[in-house]
C-alpha positions as CSV (number, residue, x, y, z in Angstrom):
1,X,-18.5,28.8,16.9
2,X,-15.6,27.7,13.8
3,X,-17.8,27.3,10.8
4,X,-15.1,24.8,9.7
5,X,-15.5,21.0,8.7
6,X,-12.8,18.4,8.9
7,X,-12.8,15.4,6.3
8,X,-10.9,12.5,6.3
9,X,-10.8,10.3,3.3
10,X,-9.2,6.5,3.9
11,X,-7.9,4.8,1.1
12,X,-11.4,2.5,0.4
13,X,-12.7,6.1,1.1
14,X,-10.5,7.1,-1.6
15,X,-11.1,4.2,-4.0
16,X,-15.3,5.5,-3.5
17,X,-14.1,8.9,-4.6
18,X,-12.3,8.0,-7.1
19,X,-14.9,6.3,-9.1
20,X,-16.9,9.4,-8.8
21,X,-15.0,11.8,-10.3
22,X,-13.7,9.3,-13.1
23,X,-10.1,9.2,-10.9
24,X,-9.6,13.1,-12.1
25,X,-7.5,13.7,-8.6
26,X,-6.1,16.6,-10.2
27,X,-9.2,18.2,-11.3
28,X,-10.9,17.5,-7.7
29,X,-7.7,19.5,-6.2
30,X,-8.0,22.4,-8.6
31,X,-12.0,22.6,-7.5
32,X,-10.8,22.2,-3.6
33,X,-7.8,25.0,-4.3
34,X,-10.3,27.6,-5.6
35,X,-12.9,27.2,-2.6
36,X,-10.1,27.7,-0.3
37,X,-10.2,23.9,1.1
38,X,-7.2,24.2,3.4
39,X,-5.7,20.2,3.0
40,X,-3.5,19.6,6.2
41,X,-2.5,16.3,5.2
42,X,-1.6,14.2,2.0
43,X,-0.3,10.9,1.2
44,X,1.1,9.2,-1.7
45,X,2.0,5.2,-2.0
46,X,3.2,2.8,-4.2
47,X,2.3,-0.6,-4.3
48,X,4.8,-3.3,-5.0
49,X,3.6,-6.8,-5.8
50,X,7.1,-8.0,-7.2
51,X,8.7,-7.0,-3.7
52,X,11.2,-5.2,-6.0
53,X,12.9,-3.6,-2.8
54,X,14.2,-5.9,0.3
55,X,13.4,-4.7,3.6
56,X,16.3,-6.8,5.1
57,X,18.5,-5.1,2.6
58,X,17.1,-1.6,3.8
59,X,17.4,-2.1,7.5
60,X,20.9,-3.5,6.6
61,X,22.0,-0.3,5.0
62,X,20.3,2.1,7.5
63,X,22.2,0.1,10.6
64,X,25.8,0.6,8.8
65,X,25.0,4.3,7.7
66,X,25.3,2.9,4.6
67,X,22.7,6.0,3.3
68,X,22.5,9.8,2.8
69,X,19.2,11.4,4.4
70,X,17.8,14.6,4.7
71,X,16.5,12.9,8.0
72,X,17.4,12.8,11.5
73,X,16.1,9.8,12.2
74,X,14.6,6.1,11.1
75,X,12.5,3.5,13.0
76,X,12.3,-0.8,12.2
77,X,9.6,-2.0,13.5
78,X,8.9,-6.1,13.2
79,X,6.0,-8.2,14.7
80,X,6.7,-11.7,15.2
81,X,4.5,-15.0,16.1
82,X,5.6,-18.0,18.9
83,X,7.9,-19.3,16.6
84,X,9.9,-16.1,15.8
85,X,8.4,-15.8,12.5
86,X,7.8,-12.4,11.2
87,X,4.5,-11.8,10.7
88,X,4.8,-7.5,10.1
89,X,7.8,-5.6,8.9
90,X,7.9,-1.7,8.9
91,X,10.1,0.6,8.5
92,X,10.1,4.5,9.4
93,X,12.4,7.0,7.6
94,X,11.5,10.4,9.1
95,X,9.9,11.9,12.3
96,X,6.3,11.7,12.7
97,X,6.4,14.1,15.2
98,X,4.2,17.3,14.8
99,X,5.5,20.3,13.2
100,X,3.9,24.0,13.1
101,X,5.3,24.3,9.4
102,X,4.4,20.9,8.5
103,X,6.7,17.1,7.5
104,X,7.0,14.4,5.7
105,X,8.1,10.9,6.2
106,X,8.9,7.4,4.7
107,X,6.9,4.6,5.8
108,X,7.4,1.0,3.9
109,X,5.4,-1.8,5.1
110,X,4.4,-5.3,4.6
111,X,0.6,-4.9,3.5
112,X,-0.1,-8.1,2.5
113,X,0.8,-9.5,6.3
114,X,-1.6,-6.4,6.9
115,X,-4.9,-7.5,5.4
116,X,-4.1,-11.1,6.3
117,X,-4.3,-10.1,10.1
118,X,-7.6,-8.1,9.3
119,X,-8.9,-11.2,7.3
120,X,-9.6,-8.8,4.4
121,X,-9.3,-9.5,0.7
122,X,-6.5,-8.4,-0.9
123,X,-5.7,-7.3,-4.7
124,X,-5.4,-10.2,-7.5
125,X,-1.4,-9.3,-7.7
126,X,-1.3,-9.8,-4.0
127,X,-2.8,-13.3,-4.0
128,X,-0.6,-14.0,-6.9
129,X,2.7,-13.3,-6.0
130,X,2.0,-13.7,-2.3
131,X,3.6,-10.3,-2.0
132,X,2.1,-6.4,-1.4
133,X,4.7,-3.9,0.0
134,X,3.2,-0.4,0.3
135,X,6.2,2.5,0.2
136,X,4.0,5.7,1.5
137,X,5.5,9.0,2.0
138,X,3.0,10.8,4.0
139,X,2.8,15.0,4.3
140,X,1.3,17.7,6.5
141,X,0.0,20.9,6.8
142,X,2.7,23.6,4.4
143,X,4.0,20.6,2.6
144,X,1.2,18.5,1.7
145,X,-0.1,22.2,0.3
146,X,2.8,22.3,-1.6
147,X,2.8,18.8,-3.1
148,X,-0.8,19.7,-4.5
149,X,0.8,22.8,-5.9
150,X,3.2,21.1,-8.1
151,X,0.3,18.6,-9.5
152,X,-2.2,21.6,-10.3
153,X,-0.2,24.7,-10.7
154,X,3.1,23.1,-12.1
155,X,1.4,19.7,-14.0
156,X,4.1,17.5,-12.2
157,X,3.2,14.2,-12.6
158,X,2.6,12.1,-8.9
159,X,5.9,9.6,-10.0
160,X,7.9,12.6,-9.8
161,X,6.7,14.0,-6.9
162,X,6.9,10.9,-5.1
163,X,10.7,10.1,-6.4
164,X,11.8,13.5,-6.0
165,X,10.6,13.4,-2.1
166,X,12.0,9.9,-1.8
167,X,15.0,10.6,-3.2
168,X,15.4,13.9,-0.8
169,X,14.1,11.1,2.3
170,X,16.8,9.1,1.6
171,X,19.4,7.3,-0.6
172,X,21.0,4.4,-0.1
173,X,24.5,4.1,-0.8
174,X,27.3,2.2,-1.9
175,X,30.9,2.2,0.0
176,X,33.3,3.8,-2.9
177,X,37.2,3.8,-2.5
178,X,39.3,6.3,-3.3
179,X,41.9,6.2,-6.0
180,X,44.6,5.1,-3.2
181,X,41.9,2.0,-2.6
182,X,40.6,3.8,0.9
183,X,36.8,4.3,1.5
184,X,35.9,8.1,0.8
185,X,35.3,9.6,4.2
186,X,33.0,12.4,2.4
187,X,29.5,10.3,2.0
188,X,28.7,12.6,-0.8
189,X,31.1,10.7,-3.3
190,X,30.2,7.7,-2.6
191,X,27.8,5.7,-5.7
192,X,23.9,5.6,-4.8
193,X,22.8,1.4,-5.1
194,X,21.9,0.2,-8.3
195,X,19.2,-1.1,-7.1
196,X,17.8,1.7,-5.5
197,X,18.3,4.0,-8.4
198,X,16.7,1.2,-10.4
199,X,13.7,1.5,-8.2
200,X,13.9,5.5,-8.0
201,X,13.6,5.3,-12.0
202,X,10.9,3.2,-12.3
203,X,8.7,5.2,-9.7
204,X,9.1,8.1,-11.6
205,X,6.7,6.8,-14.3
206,X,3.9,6.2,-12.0
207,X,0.6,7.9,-12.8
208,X,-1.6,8.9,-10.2
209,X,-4.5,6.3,-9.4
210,X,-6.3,4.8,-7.0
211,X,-6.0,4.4,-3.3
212,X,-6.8,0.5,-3.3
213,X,-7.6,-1.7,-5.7
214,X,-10.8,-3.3,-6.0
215,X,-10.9,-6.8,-6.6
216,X,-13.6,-8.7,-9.6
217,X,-15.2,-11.6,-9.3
218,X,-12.8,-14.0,-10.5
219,X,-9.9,-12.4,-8.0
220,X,-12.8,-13.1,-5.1
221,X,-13.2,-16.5,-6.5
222,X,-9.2,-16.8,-5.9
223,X,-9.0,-15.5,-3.2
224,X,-11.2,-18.1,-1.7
225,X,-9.7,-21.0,-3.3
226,X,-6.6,-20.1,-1.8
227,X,-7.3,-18.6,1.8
228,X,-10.9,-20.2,3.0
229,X,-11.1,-23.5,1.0
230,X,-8.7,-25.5,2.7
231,X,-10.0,-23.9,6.1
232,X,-13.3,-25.3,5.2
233,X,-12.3,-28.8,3.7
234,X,-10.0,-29.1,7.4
235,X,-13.1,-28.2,9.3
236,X,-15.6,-30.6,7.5
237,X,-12.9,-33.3,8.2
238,X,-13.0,-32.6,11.8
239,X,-16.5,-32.1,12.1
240,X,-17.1,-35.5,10.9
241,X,-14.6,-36.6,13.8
242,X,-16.1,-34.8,16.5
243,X,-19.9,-34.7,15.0
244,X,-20.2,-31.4,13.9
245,X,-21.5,-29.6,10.4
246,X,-19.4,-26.4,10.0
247,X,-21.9,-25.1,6.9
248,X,-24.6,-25.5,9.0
249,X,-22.9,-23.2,11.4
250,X,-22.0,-20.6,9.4
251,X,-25.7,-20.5,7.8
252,X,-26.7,-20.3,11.4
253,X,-24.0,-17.1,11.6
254,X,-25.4,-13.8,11.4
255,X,-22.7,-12.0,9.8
256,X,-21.7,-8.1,10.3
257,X,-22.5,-5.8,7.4
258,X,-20.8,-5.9,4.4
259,X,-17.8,-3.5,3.9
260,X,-17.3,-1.1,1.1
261,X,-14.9,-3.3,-1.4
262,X,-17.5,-5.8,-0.7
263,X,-20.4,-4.3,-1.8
264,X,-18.7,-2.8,-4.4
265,X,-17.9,-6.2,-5.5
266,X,-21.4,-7.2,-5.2
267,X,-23.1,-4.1,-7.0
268,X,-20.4,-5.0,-9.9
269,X,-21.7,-8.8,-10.0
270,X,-24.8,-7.6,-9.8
271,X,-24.5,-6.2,-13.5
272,X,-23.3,-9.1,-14.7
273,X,-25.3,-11.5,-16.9
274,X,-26.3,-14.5,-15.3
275,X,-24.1,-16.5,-18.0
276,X,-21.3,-14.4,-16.8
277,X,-21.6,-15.5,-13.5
278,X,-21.7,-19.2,-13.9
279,X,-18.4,-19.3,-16.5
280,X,-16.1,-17.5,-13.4
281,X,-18.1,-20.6,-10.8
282,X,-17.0,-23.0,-13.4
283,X,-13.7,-22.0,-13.8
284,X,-13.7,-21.9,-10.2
285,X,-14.7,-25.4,-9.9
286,X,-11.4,-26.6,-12.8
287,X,-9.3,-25.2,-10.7
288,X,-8.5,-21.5,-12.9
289,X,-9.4,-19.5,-10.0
């Protein structure tokens, strides 16, 4: 019988972690490296709240071969509602296929339409922008090995680890003529976009943190001000249409257990003053949250 154990961290598995080694990811993967921990899988993501890349603009490119790619192949995935609207937008740089040696891919979604689906709570940036796009390049087996390597043995930093592999994924390109005003046939001379680079550049800074965000008091308050009360306030006018109390059916609800974030949320409330408390209800009630 294997005396071997298989763990599987999430990202709110993640954010738990995190907190208890003070977000030292480095440290955790020079203790795992020297007990022999064999990681078979590792993924990195950046969050975008500013939607800073366009996905139209990538699919665009990636249909006209408008890139250079150490890849074979890309997928565009898109979920839409009745009404053609798009409700989910992936795309897929990369085979996810197994490998004996190990792969990596690019995977950029629309996270936001994510947790909206779930009914989950997303991060303040998210409900303020009204935007979350998640770029995640995930690895396996020899080459999420090798990522930790460069972080413990090499101090890389995670931003360029994760521009380096994007960069080596894919790079979108710009059409450039030749002095006799003809489109170079050799895709190596032509110009990488702006706007790519721009985003390559700025990625490089990133620090390693955590997985997902947790989101405060206040951000909850927001979040409810925006998603559930105008839910509520349309139910309470139709339940005094049709002779029903909606409040007095959700007190009659008895609800599932309480996820991670939101006990985690809770616990933090929890060590709050009771002062505390009532200034983010008030400033709920004006309107600030």
């Amino acid at each position: 019988m294997s005396n071997s154990r298989n763990y599987v961290f999430t990202g709110q598995g993640c954010t738990d972690l995190a907190q208890k080694i003070n977000n030292d990811w480095v440290g955790l993967f020079s203790i795992l490296k020297k007990l022999g921990v064999k990681i078979t899988r590792f993924d990195i993501a950046l969050d975008d709240f500013n939607g800073v890349l366009s996905f139209p603009r990538m699919e665009n490119k990636l249909v006209k071969g408008h890139y250079r790619s150490s890849k074979k192949t890309y997928n565009v995935v898109k979920q839409a509602d009745v009404n053609g609207d798009i409700k989910g937008y992936t795309l897929y740089i990369g085979s996810q296929a197994k490998s004996s040696t190990g792969t990596y891919f690019l995977r950029c979604y629309d996270k936001f339409a994510q947790y909206k689906e779930k009914a989950q709570i997303p991060p303040k940036e998210a409900i303020d922008t009204g935007i979350w796009q998640r770029y995640e390049i995930s690895y396996t087996k020899k080459k999420a090995r090798k990522i930790v390597d460069l972080m413990t043995d090499e101090g890389r930093t995670i931003g360029s680890v994760f521009m380096d592999t994007m960069r080596h994924i894919v790079e979108f390109l710009e059409p450039t003529k030749t002095q006799a005003k003809a489109i170079h046939k050799n895709k190596n001379r032509w110009k990488v976009s702006k706007w790519w680079q721009d985003f390559l550049d700025s990625a490089e800074k990133v620090q390693l943190g955590e997985a997902e965000r947790d989101l405060d008091l206040g951000g909850f308050l927001r979040w409810l001000r925006v998603s559930v009360v105008p839910a509520l306030k349309l139910l309470e006018e139709l339940g005094d249409a049709k002779g029903f109390d909606i409040h007095q059916i959700i007190k009659d609800i008895t609800p599932s257990d309480y996820s991670k974030k939101q006990k985690r949320l809770f616990n933090n409330a929890m060590k709050q003053s009771s002062r505390e408390i009532m200034t983010y209800l008030e400033r709920f009630k004006e309107g600030e949250y």
